[in-house]
N, C-alpha and C positions, 0 to 999 in steps of 0.2 A: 216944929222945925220944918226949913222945907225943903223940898225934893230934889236934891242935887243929882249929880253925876260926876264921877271920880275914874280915874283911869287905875286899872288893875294890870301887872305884867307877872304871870306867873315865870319866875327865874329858870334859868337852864339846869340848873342843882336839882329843881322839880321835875321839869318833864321829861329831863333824863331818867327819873327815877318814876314816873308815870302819875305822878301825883294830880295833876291838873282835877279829875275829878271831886277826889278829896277837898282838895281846896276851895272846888267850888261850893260844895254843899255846906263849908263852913260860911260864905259869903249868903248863900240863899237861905239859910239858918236864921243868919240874921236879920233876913228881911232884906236882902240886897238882892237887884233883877239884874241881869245880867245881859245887855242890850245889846252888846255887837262884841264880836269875839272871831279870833283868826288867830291860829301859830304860824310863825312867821321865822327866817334866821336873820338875824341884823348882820351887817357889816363893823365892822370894827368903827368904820368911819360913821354909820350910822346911831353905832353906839354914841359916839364920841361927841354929836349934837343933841340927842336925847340928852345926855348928863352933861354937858358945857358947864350946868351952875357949879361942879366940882373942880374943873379946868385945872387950877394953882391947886387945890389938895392933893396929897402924896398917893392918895389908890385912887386916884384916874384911871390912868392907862391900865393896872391891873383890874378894875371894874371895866372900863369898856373890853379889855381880853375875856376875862369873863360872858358878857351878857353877848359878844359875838362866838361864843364857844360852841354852843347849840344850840337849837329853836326855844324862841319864848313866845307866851301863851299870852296878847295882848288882849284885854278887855275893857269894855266900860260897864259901872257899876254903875246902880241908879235907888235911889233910895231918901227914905226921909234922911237928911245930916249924915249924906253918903261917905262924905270926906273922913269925917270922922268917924264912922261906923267901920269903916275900912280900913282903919289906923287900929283901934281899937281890935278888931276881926287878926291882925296881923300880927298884933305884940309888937313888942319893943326890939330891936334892930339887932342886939346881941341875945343871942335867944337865949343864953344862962339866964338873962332878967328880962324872959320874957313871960307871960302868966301862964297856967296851965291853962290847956283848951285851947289856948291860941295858934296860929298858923307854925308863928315861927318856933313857939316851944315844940310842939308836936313833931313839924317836918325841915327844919333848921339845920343843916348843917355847920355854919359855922358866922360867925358876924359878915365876914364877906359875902359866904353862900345860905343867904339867908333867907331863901325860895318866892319870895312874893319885891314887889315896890308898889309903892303907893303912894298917889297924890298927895300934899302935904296941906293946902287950901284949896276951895272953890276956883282962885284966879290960875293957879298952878295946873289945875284940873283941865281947866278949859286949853290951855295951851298945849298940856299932853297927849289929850285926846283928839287935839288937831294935827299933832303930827303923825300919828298912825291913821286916825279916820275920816274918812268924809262923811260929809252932813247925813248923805243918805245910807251909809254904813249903819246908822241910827238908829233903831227900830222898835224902840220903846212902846 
């Protein structure tokens, strides 16, 4: 496989609750480096371009009130078949079916506040990570 980069956002449900660590040591567990990293508070409006590809679905606006609620913990992951080691690291989005050991089984509170997001492709990846970081943020 080979060596991508995937953007990681630990949720406001998390580092309201101080999880950020945790979370990470499940990502470096798995072989995931951890290359540029900042908590950050969005704007609602900022929210609202990050997830644009939701725009017409019904929890929009409550997803971007959410991720502007309080600080999230943006990173980029870097790793063999990052994308999907990241997906995989995080469980499935309603964390009742998500697997044991995973992110969101473990620290999940609910399908909405589901403590992590993550890239879905390589081409998704690259464009996520461009809007929180510059090149030189990078430090692989």
């Amino acid at each position: 496989m080979a060596i991508e980069r995937t953007l990681s956002i630990i949720k406001p449900d998390a580092t309201r609750r101080n999880l950020t660590g945790k979370i990470n040591a499940k990502f470096e567990e798995a072989g995931l480096r951890i290359v540029a990293q900042k908590r950050i508070h969005l704007s609602k409006a900022q929210a609202g371009v990050f997830y644009a590809v939701h725009k017409d679905r019904p929890f929009y606006d409550e997803l971007c009130d959410f991720m502007a609620s309080e600080p999230v913990v943006v990173q980029v992951l870097e790793g063999e078949g990052a994308v999907m080691k990241n997906r995989e690291v995080m469980g499935a989005t309603n964390p009742a079916e998500a697997e044991a050991g995973t992110v969101r089984a473990e620290f999940a509170l609910s399908i909405g506040e589901n403590s992590v997001h993550g890239s879905d492709a390589p081409e998704t990846a690259a464009v996520e990570i461009a809007y929180f970081f510059s090149g030189l943020e990078l430090v692989g």
